[in-house]
mmCIF file of the N, C-alpha and C atoms, coordinates in Angstrom:
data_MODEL
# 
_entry.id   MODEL 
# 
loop_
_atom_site.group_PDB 
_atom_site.id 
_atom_site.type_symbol 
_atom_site.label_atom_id 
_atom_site.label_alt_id 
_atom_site.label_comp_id 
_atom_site.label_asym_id 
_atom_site.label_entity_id 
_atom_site.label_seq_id 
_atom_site.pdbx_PDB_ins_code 
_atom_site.Cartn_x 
_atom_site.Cartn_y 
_atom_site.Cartn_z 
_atom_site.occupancy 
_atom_site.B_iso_or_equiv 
_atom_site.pdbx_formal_charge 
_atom_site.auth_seq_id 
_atom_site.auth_comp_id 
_atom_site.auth_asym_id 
_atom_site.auth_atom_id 
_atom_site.pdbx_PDB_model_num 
ATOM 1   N N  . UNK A 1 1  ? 111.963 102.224 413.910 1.00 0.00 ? 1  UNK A N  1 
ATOM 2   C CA . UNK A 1 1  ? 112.879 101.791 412.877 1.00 0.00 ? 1  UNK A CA 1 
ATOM 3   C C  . UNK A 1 1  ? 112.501 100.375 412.442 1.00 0.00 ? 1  UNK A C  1 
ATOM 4   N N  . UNK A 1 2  ? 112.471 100.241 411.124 1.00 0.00 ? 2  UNK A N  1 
ATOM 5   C CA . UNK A 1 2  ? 112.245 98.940  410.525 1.00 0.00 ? 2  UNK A CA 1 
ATOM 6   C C  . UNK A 1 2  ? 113.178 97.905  410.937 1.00 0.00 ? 2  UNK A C  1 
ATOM 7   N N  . UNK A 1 3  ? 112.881 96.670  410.881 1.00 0.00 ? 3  UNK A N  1 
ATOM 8   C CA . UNK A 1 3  ? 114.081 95.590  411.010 1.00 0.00 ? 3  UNK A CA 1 
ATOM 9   C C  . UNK A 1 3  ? 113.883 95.160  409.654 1.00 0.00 ? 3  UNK A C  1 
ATOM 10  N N  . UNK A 1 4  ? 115.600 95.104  409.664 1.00 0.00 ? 4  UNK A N  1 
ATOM 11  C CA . UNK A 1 4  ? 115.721 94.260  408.461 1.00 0.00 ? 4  UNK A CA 1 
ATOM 12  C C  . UNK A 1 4  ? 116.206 92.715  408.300 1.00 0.00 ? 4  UNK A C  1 
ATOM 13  N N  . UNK A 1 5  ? 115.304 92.498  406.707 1.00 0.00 ? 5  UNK A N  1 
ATOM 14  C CA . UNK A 1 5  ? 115.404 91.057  406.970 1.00 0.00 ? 5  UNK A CA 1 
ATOM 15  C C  . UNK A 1 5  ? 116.995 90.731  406.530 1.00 0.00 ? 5  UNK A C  1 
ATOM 16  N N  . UNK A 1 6  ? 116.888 89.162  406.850 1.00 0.00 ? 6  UNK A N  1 
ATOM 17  C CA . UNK A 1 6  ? 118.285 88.683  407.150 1.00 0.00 ? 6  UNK A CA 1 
ATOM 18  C C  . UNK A 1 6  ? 118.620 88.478  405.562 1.00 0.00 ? 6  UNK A C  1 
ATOM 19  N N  . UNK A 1 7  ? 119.801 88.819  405.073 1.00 0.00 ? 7  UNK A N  1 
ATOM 20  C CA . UNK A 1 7  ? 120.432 88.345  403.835 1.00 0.00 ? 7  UNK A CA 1 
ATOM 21  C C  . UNK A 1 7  ? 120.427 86.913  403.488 1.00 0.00 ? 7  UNK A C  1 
ATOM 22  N N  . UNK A 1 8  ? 119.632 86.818  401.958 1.00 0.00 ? 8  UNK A N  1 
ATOM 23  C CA . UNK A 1 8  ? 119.716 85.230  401.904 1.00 0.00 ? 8  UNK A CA 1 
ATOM 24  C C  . UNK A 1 8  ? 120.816 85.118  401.133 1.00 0.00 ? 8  UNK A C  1 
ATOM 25  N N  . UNK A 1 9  ? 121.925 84.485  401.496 1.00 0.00 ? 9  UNK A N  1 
ATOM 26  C CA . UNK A 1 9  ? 123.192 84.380  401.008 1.00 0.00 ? 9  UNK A CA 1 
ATOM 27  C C  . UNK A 1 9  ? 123.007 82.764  400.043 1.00 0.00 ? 9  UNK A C  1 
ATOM 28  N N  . UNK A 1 10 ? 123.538 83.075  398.964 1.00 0.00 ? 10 UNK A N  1 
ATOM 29  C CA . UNK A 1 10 ? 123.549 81.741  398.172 1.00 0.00 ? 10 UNK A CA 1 
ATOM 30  C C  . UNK A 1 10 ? 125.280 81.443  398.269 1.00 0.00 ? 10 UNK A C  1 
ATOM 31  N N  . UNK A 1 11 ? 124.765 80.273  398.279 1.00 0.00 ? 11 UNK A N  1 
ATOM 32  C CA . UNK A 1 11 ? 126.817 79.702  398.413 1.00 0.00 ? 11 UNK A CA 1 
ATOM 33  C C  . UNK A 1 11 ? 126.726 78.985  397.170 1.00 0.00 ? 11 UNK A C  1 
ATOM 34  N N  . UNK A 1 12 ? 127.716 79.865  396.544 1.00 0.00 ? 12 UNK A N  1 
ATOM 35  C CA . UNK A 1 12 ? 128.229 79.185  395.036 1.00 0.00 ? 12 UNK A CA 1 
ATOM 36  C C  . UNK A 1 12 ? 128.702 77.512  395.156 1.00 0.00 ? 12 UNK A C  1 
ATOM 37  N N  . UNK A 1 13 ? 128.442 76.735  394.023 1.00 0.00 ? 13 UNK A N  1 
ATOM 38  C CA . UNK A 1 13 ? 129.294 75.526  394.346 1.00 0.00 ? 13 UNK A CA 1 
ATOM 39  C C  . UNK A 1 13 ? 130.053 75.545  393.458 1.00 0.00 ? 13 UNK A C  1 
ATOM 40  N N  . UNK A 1 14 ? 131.301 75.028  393.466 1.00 0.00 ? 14 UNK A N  1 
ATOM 41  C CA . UNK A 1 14 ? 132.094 75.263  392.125 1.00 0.00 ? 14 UNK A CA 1 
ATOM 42  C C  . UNK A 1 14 ? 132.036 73.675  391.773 1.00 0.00 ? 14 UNK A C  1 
ATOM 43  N N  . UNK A 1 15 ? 132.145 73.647  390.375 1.00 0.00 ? 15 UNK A N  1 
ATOM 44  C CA . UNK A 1 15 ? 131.693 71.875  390.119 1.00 0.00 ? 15 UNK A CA 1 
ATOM 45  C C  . UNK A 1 15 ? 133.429 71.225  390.098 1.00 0.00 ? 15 UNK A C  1 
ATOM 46  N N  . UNK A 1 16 ? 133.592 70.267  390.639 1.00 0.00 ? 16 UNK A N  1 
ATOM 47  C CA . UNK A 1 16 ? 134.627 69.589  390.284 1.00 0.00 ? 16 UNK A CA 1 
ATOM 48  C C  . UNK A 1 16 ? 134.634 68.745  389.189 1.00 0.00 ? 16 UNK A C  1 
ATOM 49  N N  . UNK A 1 17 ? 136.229 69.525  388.780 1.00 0.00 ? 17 UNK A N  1 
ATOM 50  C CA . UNK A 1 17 ? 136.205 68.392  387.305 1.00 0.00 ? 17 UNK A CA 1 
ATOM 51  C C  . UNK A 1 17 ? 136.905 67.009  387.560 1.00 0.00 ? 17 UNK A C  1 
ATOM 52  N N  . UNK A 1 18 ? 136.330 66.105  386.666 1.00 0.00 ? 18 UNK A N  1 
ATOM 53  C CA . UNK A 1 18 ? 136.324 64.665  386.844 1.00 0.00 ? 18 UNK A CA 1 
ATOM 54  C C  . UNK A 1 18 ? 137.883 64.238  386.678 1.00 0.00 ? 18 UNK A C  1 
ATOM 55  N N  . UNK A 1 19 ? 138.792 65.091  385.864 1.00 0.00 ? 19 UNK A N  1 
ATOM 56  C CA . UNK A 1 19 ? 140.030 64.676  385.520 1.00 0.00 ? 19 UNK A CA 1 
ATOM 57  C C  . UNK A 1 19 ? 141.031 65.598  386.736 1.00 0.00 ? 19 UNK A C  1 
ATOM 58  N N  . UNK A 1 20 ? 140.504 66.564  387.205 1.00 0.00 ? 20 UNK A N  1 
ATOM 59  C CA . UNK A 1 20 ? 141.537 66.666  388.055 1.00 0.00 ? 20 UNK A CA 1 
ATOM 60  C C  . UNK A 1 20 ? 141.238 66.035  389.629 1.00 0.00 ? 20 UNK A C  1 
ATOM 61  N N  . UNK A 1 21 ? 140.252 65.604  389.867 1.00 0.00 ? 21 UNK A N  1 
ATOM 62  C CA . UNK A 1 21 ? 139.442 64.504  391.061 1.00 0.00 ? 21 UNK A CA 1 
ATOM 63  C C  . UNK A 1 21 ? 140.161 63.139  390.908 1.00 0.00 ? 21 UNK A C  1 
ATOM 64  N N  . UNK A 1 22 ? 140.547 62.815  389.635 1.00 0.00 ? 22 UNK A N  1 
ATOM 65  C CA . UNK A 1 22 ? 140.811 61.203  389.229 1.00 0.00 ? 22 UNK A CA 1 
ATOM 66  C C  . UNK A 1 22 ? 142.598 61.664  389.582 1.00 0.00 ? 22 UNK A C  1 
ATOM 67  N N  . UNK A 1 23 ? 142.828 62.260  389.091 1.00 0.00 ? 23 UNK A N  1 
ATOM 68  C CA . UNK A 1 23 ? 144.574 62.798  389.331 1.00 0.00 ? 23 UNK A CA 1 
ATOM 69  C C  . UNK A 1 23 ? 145.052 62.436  390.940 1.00 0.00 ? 23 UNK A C  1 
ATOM 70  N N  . UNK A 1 24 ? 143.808 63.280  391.719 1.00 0.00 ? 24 UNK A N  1 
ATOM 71  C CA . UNK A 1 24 ? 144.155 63.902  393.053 1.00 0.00 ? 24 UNK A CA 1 
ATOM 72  C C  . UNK A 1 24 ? 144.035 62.751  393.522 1.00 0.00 ? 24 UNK A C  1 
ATOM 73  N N  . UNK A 1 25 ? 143.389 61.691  393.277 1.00 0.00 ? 25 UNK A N  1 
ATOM 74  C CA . UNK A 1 25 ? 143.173 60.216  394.415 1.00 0.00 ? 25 UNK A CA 1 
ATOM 75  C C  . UNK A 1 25 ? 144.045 59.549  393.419 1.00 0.00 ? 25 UNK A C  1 
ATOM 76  N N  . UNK A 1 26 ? 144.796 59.774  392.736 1.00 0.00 ? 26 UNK A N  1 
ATOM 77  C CA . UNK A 1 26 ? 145.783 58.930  391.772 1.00 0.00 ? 26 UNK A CA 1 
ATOM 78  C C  . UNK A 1 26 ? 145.555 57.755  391.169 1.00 0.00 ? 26 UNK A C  1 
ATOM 79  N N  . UNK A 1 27 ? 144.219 57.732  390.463 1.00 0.00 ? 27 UNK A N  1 
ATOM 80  C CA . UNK A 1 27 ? 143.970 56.938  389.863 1.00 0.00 ? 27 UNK A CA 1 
ATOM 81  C C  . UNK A 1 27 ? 143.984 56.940  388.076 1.00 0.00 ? 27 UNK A C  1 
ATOM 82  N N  . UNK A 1 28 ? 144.676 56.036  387.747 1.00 0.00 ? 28 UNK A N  1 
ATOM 83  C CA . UNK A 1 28 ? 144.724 55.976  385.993 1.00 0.00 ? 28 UNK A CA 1 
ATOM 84  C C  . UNK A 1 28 ? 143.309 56.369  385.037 1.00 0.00 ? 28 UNK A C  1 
ATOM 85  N N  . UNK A 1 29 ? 143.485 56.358  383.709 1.00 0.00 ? 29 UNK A N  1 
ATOM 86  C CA . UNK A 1 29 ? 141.907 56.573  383.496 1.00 0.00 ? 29 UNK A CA 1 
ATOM 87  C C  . UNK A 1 29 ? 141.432 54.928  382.722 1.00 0.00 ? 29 UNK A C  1 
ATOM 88  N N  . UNK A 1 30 ? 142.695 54.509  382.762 1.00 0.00 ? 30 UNK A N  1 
ATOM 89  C CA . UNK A 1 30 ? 142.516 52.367  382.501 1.00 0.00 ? 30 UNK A CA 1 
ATOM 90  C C  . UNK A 1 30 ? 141.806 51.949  383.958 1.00 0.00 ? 30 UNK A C  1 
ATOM 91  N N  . UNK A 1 31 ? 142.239 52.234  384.815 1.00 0.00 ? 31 UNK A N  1 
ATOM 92  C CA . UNK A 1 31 ? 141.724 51.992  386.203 1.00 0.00 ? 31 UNK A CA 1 
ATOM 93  C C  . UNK A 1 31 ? 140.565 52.025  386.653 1.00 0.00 ? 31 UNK A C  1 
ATOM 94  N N  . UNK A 1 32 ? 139.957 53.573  386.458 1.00 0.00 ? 32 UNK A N  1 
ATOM 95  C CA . UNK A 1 32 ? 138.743 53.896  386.565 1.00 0.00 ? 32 UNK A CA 1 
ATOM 96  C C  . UNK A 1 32 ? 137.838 52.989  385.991 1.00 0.00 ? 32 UNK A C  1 
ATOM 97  N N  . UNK A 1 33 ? 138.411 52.881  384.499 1.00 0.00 ? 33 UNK A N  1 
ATOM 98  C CA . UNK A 1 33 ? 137.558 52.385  383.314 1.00 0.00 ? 33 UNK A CA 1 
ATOM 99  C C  . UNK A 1 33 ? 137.133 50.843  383.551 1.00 0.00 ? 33 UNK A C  1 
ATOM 100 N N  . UNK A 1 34 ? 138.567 50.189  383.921 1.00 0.00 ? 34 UNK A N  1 
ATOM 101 C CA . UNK A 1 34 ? 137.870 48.960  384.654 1.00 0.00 ? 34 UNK A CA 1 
ATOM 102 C C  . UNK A 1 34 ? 137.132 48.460  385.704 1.00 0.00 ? 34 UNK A C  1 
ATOM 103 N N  . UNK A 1 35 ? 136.917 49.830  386.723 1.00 0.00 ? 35 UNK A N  1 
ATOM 104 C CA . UNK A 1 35 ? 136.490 49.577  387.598 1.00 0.00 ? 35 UNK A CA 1 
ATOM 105 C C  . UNK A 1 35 ? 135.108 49.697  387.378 1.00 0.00 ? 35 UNK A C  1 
ATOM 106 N N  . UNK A 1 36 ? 134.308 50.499  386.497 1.00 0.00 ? 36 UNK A N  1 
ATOM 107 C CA . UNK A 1 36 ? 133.062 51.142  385.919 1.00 0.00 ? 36 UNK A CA 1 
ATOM 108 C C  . UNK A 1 36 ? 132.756 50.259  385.075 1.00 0.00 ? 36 UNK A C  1 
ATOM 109 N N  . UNK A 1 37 ? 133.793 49.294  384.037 1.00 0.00 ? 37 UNK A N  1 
ATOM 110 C CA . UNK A 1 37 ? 133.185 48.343  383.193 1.00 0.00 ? 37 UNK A CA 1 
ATOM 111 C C  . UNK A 1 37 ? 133.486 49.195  382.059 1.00 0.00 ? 37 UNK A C  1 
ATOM 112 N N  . UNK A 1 38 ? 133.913 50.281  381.473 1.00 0.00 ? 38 UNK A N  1 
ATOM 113 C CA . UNK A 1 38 ? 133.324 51.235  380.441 1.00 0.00 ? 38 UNK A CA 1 
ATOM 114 C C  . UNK A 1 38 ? 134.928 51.197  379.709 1.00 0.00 ? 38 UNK A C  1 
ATOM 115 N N  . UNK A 1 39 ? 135.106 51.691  378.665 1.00 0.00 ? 39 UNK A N  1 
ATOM 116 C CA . UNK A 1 39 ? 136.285 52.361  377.825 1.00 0.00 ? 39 UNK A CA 1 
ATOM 117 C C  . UNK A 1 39 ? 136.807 53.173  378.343 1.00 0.00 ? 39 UNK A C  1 
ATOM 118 N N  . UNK A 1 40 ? 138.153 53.292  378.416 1.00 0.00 ? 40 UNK A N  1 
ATOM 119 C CA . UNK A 1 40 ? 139.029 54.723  378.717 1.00 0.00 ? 40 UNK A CA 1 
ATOM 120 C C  . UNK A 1 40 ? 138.720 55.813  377.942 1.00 0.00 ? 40 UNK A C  1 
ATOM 121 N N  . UNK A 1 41 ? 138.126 55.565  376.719 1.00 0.00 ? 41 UNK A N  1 
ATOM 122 C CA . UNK A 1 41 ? 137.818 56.366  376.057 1.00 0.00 ? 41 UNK A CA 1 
ATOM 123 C C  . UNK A 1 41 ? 136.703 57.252  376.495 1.00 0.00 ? 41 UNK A C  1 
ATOM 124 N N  . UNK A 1 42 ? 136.001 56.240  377.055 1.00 0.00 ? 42 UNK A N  1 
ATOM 125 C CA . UNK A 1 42 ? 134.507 56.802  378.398 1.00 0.00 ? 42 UNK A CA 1 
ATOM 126 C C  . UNK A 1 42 ? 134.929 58.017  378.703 1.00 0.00 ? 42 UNK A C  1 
ATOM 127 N N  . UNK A 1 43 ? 135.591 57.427  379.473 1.00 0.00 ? 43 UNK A N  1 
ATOM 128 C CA . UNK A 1 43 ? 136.243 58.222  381.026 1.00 0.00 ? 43 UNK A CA 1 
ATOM 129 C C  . UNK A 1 43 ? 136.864 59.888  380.394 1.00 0.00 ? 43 UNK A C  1 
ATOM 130 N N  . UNK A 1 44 ? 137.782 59.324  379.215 1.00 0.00 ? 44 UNK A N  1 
ATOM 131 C CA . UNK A 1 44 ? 138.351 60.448  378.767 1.00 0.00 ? 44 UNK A CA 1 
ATOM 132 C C  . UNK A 1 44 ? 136.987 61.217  378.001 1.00 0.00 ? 44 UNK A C  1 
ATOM 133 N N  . UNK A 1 45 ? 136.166 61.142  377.257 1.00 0.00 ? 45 UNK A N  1 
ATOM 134 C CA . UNK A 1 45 ? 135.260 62.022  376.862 1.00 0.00 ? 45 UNK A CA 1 
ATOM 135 C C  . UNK A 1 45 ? 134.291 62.670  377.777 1.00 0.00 ? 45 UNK A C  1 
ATOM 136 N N  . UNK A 1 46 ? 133.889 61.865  379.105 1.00 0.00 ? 46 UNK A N  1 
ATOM 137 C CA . UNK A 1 46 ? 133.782 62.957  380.194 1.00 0.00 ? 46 UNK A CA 1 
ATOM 138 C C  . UNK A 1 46 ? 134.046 63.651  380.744 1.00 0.00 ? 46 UNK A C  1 
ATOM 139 N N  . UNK A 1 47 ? 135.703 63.510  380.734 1.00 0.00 ? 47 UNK A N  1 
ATOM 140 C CA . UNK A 1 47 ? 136.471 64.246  381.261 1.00 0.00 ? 47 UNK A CA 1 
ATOM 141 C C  . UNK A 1 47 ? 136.678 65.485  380.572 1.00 0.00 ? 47 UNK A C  1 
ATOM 142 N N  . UNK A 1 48 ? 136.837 65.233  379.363 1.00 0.00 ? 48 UNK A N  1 
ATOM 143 C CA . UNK A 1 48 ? 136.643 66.589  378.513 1.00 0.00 ? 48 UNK A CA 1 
ATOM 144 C C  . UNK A 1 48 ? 135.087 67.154  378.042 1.00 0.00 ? 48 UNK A C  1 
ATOM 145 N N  . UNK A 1 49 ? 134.433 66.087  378.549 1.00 0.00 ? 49 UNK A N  1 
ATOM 146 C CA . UNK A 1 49 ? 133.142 67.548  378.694 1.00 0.00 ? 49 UNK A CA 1 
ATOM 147 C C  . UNK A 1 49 ? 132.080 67.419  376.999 1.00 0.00 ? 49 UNK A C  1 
ATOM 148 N N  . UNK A 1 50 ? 132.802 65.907  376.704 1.00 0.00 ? 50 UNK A N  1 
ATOM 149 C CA . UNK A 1 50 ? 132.643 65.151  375.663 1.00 0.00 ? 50 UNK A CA 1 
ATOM 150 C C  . UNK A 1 50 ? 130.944 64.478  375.387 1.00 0.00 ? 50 UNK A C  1 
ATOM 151 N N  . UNK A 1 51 ? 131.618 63.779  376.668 1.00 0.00 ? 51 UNK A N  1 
ATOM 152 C CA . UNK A 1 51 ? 130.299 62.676  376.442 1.00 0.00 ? 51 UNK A CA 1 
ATOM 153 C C  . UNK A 1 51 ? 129.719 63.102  378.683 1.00 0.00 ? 51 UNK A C  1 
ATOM 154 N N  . UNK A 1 52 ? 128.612 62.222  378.353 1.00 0.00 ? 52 UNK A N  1 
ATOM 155 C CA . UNK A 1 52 ? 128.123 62.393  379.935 1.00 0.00 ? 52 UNK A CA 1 
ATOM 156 C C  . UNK A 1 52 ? 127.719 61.003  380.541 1.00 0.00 ? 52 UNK A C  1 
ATOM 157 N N  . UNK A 1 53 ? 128.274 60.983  381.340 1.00 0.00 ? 53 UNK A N  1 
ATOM 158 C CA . UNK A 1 53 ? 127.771 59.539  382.166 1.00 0.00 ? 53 UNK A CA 1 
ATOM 159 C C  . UNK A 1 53 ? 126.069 59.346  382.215 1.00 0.00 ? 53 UNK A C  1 
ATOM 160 N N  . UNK A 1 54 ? 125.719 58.169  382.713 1.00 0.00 ? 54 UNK A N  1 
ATOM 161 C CA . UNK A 1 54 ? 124.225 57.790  382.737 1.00 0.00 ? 54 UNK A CA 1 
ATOM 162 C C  . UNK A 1 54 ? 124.550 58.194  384.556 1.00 0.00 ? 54 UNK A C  1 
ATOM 163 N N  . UNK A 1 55 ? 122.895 58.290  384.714 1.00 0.00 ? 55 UNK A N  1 
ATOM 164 C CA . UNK A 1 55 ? 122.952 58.395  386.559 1.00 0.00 ? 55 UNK A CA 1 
ATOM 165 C C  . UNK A 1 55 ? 123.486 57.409  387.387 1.00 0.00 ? 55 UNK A C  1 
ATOM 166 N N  . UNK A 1 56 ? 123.066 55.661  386.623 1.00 0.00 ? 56 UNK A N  1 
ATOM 167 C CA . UNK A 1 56 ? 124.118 54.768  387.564 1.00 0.00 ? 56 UNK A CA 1 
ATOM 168 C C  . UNK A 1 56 ? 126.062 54.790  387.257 1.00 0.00 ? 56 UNK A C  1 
ATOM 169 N N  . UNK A 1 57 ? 126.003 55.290  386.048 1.00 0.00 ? 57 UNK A N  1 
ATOM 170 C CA . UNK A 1 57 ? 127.622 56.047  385.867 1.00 0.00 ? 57 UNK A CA 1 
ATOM 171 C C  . UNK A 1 57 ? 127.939 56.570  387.127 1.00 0.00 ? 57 UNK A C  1 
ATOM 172 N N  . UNK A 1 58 ? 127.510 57.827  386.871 1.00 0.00 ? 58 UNK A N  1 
ATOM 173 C CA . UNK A 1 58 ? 127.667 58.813  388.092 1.00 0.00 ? 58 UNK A CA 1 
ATOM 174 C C  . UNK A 1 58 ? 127.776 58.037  389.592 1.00 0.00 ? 58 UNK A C  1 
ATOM 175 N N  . UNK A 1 59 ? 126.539 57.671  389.921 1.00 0.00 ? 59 UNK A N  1 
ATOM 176 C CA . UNK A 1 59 ? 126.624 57.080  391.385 1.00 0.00 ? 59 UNK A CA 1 
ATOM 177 C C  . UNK A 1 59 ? 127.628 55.878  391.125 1.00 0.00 ? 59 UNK A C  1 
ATOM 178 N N  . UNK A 1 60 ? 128.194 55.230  390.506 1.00 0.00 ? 60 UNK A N  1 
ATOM 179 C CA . UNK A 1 60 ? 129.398 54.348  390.368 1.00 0.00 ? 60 UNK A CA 1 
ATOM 180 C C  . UNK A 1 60 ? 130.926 55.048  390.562 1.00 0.00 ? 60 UNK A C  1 
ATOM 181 N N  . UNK A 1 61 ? 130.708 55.969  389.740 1.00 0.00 ? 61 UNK A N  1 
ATOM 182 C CA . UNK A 1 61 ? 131.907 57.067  389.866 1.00 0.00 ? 61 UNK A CA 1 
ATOM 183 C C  . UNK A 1 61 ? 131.878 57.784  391.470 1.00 0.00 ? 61 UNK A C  1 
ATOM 184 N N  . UNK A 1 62 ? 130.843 57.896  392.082 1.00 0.00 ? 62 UNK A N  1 
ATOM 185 C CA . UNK A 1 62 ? 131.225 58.652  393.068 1.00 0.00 ? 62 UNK A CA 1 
ATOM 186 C C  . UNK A 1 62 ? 131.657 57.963  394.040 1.00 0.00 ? 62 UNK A C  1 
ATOM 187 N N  . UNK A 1 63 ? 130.887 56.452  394.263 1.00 0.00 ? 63 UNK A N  1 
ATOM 188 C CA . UNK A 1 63 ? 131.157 55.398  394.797 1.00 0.00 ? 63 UNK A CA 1 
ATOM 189 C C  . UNK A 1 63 ? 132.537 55.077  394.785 1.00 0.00 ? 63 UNK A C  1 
ATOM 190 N N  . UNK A 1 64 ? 133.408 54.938  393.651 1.00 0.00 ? 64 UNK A N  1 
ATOM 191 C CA . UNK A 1 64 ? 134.413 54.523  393.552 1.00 0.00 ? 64 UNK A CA 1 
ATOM 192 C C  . UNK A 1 64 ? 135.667 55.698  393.966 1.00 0.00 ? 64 UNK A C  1 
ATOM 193 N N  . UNK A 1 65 ? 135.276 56.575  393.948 1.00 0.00 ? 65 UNK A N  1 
ATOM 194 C CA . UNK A 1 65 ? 135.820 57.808  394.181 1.00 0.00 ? 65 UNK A CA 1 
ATOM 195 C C  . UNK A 1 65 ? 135.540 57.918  395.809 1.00 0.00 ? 65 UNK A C  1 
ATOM 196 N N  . UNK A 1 66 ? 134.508 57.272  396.519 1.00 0.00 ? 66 UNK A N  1 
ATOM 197 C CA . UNK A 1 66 ? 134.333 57.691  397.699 1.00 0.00 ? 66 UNK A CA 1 
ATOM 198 C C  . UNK A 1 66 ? 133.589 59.087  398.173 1.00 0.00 ? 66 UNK A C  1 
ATOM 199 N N  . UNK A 1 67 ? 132.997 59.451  397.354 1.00 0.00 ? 67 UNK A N  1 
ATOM 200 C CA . UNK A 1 67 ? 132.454 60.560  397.240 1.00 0.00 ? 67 UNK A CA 1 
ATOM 201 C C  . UNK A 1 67 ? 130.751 61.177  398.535 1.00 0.00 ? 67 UNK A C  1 
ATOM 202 N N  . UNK A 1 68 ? 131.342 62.635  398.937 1.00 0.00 ? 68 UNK A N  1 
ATOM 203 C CA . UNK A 1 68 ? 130.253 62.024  400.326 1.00 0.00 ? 68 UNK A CA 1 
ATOM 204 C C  . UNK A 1 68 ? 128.956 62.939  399.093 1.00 0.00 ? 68 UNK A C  1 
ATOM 205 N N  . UNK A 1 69 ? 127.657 63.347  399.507 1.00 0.00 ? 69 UNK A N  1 
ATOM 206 C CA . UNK A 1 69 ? 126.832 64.026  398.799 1.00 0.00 ? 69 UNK A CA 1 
ATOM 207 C C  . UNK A 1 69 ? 126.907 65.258  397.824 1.00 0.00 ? 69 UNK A C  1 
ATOM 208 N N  . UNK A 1 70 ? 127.637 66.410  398.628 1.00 0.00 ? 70 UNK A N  1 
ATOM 209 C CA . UNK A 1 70 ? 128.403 67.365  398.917 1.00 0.00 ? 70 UNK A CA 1 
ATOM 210 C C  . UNK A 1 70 ? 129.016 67.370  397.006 1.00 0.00 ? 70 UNK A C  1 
ATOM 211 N N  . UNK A 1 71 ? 130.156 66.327  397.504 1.00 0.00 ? 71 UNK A N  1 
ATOM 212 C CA . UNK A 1 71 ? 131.423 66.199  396.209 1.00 0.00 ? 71 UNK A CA 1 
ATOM 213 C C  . UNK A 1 71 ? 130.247 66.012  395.052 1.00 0.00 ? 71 UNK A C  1 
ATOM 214 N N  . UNK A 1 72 ? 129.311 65.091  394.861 1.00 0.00 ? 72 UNK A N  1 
ATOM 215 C CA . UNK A 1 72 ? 128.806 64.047  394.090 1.00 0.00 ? 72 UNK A CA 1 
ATOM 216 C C  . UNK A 1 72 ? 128.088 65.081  393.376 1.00 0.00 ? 72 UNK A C  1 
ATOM 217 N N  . UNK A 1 73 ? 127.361 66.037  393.792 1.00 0.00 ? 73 UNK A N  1 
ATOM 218 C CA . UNK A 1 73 ? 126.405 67.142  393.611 1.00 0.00 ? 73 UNK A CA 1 
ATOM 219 C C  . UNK A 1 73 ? 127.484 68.112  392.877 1.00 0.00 ? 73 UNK A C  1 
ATOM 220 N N  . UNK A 1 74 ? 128.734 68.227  393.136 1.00 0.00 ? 74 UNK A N  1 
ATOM 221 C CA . UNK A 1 74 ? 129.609 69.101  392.434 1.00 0.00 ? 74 UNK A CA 1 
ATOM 222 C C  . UNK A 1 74 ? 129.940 68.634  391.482 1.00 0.00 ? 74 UNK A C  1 
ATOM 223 N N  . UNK A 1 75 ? 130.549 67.065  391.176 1.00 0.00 ? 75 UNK A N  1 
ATOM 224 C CA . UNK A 1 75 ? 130.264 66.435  390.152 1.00 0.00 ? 75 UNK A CA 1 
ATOM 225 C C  . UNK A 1 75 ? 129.953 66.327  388.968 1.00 0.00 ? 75 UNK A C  1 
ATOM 226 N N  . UNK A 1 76 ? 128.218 66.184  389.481 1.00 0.00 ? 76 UNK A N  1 
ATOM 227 C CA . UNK A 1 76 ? 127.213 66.422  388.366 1.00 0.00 ? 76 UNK A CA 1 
ATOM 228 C C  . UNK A 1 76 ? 126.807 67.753  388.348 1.00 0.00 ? 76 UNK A C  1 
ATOM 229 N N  . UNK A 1 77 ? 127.516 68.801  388.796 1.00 0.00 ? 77 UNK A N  1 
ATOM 230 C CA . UNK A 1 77 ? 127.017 69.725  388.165 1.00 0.00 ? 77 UNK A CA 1 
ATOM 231 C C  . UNK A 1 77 ? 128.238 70.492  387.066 1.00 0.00 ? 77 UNK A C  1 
ATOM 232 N N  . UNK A 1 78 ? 129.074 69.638  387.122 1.00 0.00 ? 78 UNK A N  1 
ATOM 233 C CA . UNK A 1 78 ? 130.198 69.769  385.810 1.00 0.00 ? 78 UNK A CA 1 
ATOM 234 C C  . UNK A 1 78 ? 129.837 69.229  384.693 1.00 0.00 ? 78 UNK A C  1 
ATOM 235 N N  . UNK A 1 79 ? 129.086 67.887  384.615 1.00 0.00 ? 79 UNK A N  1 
ATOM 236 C CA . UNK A 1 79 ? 128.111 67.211  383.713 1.00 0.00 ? 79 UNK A CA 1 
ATOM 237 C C  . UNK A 1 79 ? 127.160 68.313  383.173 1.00 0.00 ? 79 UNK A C  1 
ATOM 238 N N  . UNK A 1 80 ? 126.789 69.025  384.230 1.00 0.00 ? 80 UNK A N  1 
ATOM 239 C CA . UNK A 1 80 ? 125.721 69.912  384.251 1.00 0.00 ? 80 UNK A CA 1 
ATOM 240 C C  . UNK A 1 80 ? 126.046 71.170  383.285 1.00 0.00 ? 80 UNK A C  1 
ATOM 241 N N  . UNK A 1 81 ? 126.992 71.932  383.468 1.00 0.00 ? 81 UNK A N  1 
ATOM 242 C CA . UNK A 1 81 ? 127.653 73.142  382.905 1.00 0.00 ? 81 UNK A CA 1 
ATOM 243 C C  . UNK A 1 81 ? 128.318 72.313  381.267 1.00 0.00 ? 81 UNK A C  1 
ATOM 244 N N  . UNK A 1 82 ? 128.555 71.220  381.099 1.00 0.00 ? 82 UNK A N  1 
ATOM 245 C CA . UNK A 1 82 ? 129.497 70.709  380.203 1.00 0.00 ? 82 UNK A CA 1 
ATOM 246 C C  . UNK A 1 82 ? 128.061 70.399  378.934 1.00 0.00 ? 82 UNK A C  1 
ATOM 247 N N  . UNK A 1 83 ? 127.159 70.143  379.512 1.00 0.00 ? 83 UNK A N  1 
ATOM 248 C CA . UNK A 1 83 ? 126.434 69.935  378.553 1.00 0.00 ? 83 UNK A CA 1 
ATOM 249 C C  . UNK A 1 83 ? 125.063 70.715  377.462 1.00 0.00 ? 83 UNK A C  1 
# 
């Protein structure tokens, strides 16, 4: 009898969105915005999938968010799907 090989299982990531992440740690989107240097308006057109952060955006945002690899990668892959 043959052996069979092992199932390569892919694990979906689901991307987290930036406005319900900013909600959940209860932060404003004036808050964020000052903390990044950028417009609320920033914040809000990423959030809607508008506009897209630059890569030191991102690693600022995750930073400030506390974000471990994992989250950061889910992140940008909402950037990712949004654009």
């Amino acid at each position: 009898m043959a052996k069979k090989k092992p199932s390569k299982r892919r694990v979906a990531l689901r991307p987290i969105e930036p406005r319900a992440l900013r909600q959940s740690l209860g932060y404003t989107r004036n808050g964020i915005a000052d903390a990044l240097g950028v417009a609320a308006s920033t914040i809000a057109g990423w959030e809607n999938g508008h506009r897209t952060p630059s890569a030191v955006q991102l690693a600022r945002l995750a930073e400030v968010y506390d974000l471990n690899a994992e989250q950061s990668g889910r992140l940008l892959l909402f950037f990712c799907e949004a654009a």
